[in-house]
MARLUMPA-785533 format. One line per field, with one value per residue: residue number from 1; x, y, z of N, C-alpha, C in turn. Coordinates in steps of 0.1 Angstrom, whole numbers. Example, Ala and Ser with C-alpha at 12.3 -4.5 7.8 and 13.67 -1.06 7.14 Angstrom:
n	c(1, 2)
n_east	c(132, 128)
n_north	c(-57, -22)
n_up	c(78, 71)
ca_east	c(123, 137)
ca_north	c(-45, -11)
ca_up	c(78, 71)
c_east	c(132, 129)
c_north	c(-33, 0)
c_up	c(78, 79)
***
This chain:
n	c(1, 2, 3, 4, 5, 6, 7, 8, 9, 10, 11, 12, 13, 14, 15, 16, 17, 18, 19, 20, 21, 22, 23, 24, 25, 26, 27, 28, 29, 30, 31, 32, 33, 34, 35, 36, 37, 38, 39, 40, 41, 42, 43, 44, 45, 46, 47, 48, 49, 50, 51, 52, 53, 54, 55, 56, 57, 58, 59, 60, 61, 62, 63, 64, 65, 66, 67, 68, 69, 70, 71, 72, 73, 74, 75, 76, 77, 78, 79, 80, 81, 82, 83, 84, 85, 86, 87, 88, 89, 90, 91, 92, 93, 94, 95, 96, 97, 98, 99, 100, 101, 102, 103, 104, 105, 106, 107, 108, 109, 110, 111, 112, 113, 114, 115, 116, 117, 118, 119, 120, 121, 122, 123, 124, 125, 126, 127, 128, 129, 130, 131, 132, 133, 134, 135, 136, 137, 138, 139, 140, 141, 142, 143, 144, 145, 146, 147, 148, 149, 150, 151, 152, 153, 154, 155, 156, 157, 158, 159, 160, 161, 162, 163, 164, 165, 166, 167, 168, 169, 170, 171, 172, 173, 174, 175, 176, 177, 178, 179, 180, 181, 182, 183, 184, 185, 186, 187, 188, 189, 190, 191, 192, 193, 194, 195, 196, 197, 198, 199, 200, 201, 202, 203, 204, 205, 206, 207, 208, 209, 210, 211, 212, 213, 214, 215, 216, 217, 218, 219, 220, 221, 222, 223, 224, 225, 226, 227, 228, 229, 230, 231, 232, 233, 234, 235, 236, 237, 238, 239, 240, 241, 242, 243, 244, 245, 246, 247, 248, 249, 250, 251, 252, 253, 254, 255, 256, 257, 258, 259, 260, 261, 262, 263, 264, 265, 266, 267, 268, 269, 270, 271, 272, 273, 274, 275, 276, 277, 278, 279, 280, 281, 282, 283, 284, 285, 286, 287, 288, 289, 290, 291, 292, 293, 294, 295, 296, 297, 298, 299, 300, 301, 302, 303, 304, 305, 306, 307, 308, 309, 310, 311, 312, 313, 314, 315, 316, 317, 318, 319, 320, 321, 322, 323, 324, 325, 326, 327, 328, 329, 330, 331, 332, 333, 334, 335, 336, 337, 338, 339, 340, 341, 342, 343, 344, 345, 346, 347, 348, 349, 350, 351, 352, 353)
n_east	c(-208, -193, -180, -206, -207, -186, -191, -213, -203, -184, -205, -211, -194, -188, -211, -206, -188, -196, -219, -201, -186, -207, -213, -197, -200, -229, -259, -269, -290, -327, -336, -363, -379, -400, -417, -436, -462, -482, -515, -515, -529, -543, -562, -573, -589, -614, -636, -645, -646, -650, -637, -628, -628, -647, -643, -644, -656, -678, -680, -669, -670, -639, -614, -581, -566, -555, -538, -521, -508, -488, -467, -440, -419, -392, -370, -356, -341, -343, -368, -396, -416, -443, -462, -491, -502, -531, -545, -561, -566, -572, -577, -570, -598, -616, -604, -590, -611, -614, -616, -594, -558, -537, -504, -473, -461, -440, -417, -397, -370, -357, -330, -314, -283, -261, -263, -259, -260, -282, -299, -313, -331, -352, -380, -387, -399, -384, -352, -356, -377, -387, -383, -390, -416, -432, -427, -445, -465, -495, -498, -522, -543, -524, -499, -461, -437, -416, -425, -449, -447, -432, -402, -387, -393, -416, -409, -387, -365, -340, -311, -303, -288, -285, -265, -258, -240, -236, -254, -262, -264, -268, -262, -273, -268, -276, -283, -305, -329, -344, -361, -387, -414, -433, -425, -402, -369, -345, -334, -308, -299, -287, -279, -298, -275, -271, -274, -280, -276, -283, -283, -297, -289, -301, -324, -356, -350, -340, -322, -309, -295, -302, -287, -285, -278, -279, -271, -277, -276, -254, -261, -267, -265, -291, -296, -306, -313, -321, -326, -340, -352, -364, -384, -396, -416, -433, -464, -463, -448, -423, -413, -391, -378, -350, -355, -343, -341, -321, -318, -339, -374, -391, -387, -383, -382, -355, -341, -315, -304, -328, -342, -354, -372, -374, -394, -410, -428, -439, -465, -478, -503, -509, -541, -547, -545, -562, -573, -557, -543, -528, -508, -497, -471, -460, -434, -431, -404, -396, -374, -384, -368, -384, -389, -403, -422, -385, -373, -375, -362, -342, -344, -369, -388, -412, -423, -457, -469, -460, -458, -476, -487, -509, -521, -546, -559, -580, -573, -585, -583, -604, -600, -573, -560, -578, -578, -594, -598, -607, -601, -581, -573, -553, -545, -520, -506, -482, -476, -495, -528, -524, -540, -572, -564, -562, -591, -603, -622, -621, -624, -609, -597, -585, -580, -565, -549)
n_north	c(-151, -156, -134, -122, -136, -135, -104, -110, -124, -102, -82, -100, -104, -78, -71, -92, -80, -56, -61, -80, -54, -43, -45, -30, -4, 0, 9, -14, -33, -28, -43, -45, -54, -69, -92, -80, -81, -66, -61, -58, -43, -33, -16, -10, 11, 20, 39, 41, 61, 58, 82, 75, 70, 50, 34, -2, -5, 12, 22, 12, -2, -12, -33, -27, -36, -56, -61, -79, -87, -94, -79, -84, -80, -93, -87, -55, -50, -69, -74, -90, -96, -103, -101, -103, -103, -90, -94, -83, -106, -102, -108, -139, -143, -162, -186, -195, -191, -175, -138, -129, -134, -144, -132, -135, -108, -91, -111, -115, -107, -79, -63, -42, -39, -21, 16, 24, 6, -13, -44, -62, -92, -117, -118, -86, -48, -34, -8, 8, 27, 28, 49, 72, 70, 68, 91, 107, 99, 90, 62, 47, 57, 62, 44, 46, 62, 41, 18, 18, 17, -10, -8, -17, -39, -41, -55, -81, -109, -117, -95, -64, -42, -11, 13, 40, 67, 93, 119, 129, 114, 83, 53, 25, -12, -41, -70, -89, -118, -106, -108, -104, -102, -119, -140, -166, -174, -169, -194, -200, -183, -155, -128, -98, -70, -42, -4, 23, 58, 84, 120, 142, 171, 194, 205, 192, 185, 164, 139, 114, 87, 58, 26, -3, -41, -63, -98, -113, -143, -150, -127, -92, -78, -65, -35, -8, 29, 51, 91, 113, 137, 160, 184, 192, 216, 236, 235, 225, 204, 190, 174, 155, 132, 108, 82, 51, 25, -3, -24, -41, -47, -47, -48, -78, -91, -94, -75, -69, -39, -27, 1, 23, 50, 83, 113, 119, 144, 158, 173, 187, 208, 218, 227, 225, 202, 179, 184, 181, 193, 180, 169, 159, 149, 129, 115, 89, 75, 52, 28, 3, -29, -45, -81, -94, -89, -103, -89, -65, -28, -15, 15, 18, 11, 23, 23, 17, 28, 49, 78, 108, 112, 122, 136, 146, 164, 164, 153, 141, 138, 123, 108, 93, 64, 65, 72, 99, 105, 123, 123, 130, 110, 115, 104, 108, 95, 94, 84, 91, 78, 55, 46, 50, 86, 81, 89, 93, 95, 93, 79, 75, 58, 48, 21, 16, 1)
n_up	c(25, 45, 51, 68, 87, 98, 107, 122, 140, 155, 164, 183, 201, 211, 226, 248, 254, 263, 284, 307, 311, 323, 355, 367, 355, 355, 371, 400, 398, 410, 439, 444, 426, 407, 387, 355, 335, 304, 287, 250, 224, 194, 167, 136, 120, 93, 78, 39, 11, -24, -48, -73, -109, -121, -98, -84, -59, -43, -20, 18, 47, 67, 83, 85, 98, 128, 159, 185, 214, 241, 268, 286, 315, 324, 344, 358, 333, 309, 287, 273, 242, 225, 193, 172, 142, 126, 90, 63, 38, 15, -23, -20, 1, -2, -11, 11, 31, 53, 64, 74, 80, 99, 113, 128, 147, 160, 182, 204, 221, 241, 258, 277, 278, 294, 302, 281, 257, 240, 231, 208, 204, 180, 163, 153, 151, 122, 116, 93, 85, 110, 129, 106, 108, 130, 136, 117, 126, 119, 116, 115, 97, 73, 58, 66, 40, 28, 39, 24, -6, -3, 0, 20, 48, 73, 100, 110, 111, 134, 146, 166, 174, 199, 201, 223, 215, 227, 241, 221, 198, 183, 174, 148, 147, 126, 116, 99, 81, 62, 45, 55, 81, 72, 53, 48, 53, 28, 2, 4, 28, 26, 46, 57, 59, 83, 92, 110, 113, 141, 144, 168, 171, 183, 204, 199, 171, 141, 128, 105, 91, 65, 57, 43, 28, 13, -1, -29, -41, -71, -82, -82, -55, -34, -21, -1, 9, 28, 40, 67, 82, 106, 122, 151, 173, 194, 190, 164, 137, 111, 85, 65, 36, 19, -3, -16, -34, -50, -74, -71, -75, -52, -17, -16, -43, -61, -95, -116, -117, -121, -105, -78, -62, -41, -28, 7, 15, 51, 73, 104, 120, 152, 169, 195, 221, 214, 188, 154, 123, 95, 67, 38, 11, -12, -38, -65, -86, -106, -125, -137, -150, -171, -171, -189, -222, -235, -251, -242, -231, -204, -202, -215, -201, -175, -145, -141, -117, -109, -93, -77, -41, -25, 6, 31, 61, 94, 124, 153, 187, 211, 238, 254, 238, 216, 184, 159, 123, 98, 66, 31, 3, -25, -57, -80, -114, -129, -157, -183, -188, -179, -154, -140, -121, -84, -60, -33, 3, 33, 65, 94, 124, 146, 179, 208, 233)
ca_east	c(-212, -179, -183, -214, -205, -174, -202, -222, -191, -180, -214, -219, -183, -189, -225, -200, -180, -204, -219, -187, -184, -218, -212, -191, -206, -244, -263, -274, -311, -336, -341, -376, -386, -415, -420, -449, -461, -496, -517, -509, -539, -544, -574, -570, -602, -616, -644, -640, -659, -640, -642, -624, -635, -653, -643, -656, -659, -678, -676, -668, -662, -628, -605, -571, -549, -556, -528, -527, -501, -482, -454, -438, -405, -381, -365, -356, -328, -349, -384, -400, -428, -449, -471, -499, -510, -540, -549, -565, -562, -576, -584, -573, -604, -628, -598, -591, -619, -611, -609, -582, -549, -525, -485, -467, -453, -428, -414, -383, -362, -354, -320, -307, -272, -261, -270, -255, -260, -297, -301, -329, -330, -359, -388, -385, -400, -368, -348, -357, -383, -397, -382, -396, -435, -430, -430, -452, -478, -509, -502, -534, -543, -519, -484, -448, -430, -409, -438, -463, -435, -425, -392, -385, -404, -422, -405, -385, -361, -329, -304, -301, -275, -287, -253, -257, -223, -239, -267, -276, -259, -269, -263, -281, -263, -290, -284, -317, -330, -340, -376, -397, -422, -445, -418, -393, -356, -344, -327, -295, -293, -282, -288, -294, -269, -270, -277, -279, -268, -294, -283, -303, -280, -304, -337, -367, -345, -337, -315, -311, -292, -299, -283, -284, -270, -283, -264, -282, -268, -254, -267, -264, -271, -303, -297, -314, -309, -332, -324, -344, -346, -374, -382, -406, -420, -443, -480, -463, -438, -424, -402, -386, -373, -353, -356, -337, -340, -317, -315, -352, -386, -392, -374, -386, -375, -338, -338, -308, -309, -344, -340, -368, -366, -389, -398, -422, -431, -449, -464, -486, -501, -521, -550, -548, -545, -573, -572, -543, -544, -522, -506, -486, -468, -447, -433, -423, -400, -387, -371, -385, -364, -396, -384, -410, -409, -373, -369, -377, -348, -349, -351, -381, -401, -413, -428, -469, -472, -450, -466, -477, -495, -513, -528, -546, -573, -578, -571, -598, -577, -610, -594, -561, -565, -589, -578, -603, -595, -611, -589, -586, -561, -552, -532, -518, -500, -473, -479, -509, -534, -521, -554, -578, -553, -576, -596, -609, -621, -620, -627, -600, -597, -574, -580, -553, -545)
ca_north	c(-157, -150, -113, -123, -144, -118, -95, -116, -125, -87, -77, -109, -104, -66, -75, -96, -71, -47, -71, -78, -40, -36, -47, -18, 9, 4, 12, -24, -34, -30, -56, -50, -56, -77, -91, -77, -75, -58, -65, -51, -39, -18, -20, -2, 9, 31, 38, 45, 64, 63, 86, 70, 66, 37, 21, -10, -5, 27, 28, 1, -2, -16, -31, -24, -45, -60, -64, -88, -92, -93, -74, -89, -74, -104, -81, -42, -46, -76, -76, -98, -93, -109, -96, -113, -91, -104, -85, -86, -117, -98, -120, -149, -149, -169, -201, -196, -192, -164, -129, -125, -138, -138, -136, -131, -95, -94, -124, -107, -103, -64, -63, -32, -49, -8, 26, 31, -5, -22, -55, -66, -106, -121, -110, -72, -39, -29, 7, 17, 38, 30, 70, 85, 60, 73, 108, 109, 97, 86, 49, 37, 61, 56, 39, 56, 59, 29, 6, 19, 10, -18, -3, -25, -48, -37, -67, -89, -119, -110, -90, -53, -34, 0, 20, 55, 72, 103, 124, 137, 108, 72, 43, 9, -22, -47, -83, -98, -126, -96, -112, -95, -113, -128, -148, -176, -172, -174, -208, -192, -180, -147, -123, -87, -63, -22, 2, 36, 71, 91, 129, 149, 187, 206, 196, 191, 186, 149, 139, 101, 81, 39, 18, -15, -41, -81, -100, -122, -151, -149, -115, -77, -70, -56, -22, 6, 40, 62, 100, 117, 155, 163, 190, 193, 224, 234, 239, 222, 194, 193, 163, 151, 120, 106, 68, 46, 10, -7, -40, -47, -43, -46, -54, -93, -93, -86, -74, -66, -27, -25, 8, 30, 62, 87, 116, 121, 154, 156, 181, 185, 215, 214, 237, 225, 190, 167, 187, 187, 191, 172, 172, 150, 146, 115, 113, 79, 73, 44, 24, -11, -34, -56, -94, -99, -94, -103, -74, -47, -24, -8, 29, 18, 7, 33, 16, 22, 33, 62, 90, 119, 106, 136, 135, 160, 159, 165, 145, 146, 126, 129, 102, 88, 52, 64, 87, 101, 115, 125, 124, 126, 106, 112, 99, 112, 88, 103, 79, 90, 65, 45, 38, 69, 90, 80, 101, 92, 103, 85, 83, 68, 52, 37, 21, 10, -3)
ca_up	c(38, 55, 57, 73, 99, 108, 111, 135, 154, 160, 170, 197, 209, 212, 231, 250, 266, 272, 296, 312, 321, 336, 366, 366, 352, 355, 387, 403, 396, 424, 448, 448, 415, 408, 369, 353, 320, 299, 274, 238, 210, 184, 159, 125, 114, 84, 59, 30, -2, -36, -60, -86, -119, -129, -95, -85, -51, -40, -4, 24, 61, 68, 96, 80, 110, 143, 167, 195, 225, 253, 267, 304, 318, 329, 351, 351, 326, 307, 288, 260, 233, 212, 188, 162, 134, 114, 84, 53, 29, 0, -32, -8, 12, -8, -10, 26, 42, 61, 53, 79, 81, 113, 114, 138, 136, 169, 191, 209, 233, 245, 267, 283, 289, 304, 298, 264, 248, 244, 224, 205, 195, 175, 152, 155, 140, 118, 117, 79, 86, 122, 130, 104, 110, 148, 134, 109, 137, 112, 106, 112, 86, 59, 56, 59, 26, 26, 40, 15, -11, -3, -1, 33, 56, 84, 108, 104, 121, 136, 158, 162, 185, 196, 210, 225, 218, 235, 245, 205, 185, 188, 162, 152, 137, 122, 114, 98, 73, 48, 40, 62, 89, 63, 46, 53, 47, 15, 5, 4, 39, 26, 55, 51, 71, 75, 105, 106, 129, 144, 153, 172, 174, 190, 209, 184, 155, 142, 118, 103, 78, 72, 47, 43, 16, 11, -9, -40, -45, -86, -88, -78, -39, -34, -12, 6, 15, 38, 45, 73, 84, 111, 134, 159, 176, 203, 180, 143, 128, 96, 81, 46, 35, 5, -4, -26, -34, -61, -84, -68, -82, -42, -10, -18, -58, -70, -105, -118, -131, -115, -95, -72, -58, -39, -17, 10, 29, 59, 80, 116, 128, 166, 168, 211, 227, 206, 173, 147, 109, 90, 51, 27, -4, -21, -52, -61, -93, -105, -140, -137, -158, -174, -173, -203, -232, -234, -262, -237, -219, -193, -207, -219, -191, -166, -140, -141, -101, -105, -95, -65, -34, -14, 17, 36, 69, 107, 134, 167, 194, 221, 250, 258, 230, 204, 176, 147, 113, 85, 57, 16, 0, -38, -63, -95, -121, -140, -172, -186, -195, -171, -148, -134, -104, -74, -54, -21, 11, 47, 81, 101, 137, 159, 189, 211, 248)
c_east	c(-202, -180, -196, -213, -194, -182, -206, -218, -186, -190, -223, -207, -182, -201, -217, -193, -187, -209, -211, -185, -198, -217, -208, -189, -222, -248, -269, -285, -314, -336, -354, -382, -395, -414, -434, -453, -475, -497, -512, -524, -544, -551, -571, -581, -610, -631, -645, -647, -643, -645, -634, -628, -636, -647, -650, -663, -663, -671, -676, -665, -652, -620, -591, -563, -555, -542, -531, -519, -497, -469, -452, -420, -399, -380, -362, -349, -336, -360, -384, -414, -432, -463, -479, -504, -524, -546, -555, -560, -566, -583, -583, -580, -617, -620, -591, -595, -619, -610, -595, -575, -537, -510, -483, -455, -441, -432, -401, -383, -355, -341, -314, -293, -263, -268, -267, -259, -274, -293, -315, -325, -344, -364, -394, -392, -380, -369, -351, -364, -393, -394, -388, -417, -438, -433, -440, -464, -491, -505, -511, -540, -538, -500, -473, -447, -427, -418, -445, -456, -436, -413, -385, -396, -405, -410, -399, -375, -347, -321, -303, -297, -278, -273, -256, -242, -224, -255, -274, -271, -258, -267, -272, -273, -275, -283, -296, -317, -333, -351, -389, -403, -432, -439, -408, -381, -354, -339, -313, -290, -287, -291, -286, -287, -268, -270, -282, -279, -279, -286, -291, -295, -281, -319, -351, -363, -338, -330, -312, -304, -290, -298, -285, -276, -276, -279, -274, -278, -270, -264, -264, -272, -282, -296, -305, -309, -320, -322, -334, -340, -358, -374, -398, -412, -430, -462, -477, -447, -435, -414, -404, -379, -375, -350, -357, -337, -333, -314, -326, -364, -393, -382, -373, -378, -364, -345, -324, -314, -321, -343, -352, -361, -374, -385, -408, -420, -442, -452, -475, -487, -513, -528, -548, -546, -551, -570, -561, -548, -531, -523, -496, -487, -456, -450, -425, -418, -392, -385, -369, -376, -377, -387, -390, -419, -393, -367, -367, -366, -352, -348, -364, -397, -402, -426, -448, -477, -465, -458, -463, -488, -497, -526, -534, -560, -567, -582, -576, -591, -590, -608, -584, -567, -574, -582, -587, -597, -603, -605, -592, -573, -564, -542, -528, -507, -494, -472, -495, -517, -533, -535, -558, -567, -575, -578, -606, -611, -625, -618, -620, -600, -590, -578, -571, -556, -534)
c_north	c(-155, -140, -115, -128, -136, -110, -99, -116, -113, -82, -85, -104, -88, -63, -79, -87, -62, -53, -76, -68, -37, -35, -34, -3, 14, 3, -3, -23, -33, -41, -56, -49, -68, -76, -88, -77, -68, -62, -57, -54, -30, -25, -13, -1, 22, 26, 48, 52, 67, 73, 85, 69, 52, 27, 13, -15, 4, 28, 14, 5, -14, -21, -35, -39, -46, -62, -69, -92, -89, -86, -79, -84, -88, -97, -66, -40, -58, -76, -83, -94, -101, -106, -100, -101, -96, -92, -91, -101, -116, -112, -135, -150, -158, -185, -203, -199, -185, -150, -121, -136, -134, -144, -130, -117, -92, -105, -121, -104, -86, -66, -52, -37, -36, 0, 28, 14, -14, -31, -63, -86, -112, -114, -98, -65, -37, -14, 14, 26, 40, 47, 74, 77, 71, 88, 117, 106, 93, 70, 42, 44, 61, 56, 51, 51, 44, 15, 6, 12, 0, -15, -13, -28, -41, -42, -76, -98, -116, -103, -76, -50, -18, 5, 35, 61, 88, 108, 128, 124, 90, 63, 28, 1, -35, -59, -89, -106, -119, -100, -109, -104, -123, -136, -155, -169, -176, -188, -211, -189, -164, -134, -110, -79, -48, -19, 16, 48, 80, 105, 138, 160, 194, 204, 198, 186, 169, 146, 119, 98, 67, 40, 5, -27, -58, -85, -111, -133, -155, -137, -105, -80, -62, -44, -12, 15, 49, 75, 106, 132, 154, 175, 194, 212, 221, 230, 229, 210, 191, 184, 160, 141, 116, 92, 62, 33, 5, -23, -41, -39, -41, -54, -75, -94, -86, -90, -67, -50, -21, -11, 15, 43, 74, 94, 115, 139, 158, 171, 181, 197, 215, 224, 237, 210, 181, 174, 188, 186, 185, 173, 166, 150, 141, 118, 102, 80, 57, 38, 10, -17, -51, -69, -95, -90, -93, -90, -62, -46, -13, 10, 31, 18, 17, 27, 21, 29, 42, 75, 97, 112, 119, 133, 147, 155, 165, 156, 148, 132, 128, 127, 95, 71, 52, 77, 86, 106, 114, 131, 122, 123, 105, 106, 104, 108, 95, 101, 82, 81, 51, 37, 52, 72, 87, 90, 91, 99, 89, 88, 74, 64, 39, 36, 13, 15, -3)
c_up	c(49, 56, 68, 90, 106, 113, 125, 147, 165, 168, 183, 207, 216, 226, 242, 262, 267, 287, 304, 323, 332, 347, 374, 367, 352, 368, 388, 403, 411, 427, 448, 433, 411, 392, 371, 337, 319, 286, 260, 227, 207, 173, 152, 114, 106, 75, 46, 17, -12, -43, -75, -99, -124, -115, -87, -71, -44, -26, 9, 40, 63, 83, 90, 84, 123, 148, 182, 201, 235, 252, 283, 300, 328, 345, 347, 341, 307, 301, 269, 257, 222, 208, 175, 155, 122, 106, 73, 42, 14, -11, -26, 0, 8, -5, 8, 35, 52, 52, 61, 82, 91, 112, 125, 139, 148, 178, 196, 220, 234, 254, 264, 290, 295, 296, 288, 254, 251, 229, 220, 195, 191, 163, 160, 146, 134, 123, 107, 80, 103, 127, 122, 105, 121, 144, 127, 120, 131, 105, 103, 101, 73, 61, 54, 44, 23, 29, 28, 0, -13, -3, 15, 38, 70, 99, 103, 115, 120, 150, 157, 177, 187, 203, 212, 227, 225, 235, 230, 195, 189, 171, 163, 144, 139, 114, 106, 82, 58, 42, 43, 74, 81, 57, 53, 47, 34, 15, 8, 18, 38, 35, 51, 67, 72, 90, 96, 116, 130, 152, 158, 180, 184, 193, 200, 169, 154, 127, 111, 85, 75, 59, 50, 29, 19, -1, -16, -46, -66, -92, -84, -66, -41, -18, -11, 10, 17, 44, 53, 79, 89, 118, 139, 168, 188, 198, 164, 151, 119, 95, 65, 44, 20, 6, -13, -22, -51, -62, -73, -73, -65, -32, -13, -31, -64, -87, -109, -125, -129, -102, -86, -60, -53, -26, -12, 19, 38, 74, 94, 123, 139, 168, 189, 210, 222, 197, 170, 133, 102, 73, 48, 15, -2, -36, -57, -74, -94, -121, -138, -148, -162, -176, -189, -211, -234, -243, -251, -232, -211, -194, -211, -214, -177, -161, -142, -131, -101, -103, -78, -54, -27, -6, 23, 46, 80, 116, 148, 180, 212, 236, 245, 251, 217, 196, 161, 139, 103, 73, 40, 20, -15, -42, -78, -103, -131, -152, -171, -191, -186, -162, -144, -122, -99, -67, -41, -5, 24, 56, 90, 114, 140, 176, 197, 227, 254)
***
């Protein structure tokens, strides 16, 4: 808890004197600035045909995710957001009464305190994989790596320090509760802390390394590690990413010894302006340590989700807010016997304001 709070202190007091210098070094705000803000929504909508074996849902129309808010600019250096996500309640919608359920997925504060140092306070997207989400460009189609995972939380409650130490090399230090948006703080208070450095060498090309580390009170630290390698083009994009999570069964459950581990590769190429084709492959691995039966060890148990995730489809973007895809998505289980690998095909859409 003392490392913690040193932490906090360094990265207010640091906050601190940047603000201090502005005065100094940042060009003075307009006088004629006027607050404003705009609405915020994005609909996440698919249907879906399985071709699973024996499953028990052939085909369905879907709304994945709603999102619902505001964004207002204080002033030009100044802006706040708050965002409602209401999604699925799954087997929870019969004792609910709903089949959608709303959290609150950002409530934050943005501050540009100069040109090299922005501050983010509240409930935030995190840094674990928002670069490679952003790049990957299909989330209303299907989850980054570490989302789909569970390998980290989407959002979560907290502080994060972006610093630009130059034009290709920027860093983030990250403060947060370590539970995601859907969850309350532990009981513990133990917060999770990491960052990570973003180079970008040579224009198109992106480079990326986050860690992080939360400590367990009377147990092993749950940590993460995300590697990133992109590069962009005029017509194509092609990215790779490796991702490690240890002592958790996910970012929510420390097990001791419980490790996970996984690529993805992703690629995008543009036929013109509305059309692109699009292709993926994950490989997730991991060596669950089963709680029960107490007998079992953990050489023994190889998680039942371990397997190849492959993607493949084209994306019809026709106006500026709506994008179409028609997409397969398989899956193939590396323990045999395990359940059928799935097989599906879908028709994707996002609409957004």
């Amino acid at each position: 808890m003392k490392k913690q709070f040193l932490f906090l202190s360094i990265l207010f007091i640091t906050s601190l004197s940047m603000m201090a210098q502005t005065d100094q070094i940042a060009p003075k705000a307009q006088t004629n600035f006027v607050p404003s803000g705009a609405p915020i929504i994005q609909i996440l909508f698919n249907y879906t045909e399985d071709q699973t074996q024996n499953a028990a849902k052939k085909s369905a129309f879907n709304i994945d995710r709603s999102y619902f808010g505001y964004k207002y600019d204080l002033s030009s250096t100044i802006t706040t957001k708050i965002v409602l996500d209401a999604g699925t309640t799954g087997a929870n919608a019969i004792a609910t009464g709903s089949a959608y359920t709303v959290f609150v997925k950002n409530a934050q504060l943005e501050w540009q305190i100069d040109p090299r140092v922005r501050l983010k306070m509240g409930m935030q997207s995190l840094q674990q994989f928002q670069d490679q989400e952003d790049f990957w460009g299909y989330r209303y189609m299907f989850k980054s790596f570490n989302d789909q995972n569970a390998f980290g939380a989407a959002a979560d409650l907290g502080i994060n320090a972006e610093i630009k130490i130059s034009k290709t090399l920027r860093v983030n230090i990250i403060a947060m509760n370590g539970e995601g948006y859907k969850n309350l703080q532990d009981s513990k208070g133990n917060q999770k802390i990491g960052g990570n450095i973003i180079f970008t060498p040579i224009k198109g090309l992106i480079t990326k390394v986050y860690y992080d580390k939360q400590p367990v009170t009377g147990a092993k630290p749950i940590t993460s590690l995300a590697l990133f390698a992109a590069y962009q083009a005029t017509d194509w994009r092609l990215a790779a990413e490796y991702n490690q999570l240890k002592n958790a069964q996910n970012f929510l459950v420390q097990v001791d010894g419980s490790n996970r581990n996984g690529m993805s590769f992703y690629g995008t190429y543009a036929i013109n302006k509305k059309i692109e084709f699009l292709a993926r492959y994950d490989q997730l691995r991991s060596n669950f340590l089963v709680i029960a039966p107490a007998t079992s060890t953990l050489a023994s148990n190889i998680t039942t989700k371990d397997g190849g995730q492959v993607i493949g489809g084209i994306q019809y973007n026709p106006i500026k807010g709506l994008k179409l895809a028609f997409n397969y998505q398989g899956y193939n289980y590396n323990t045999a016997g395990t359940s059928p690998n799935s097989s599906k095909y879908l028709m994707s859409a996002e609409f957004r304001l």
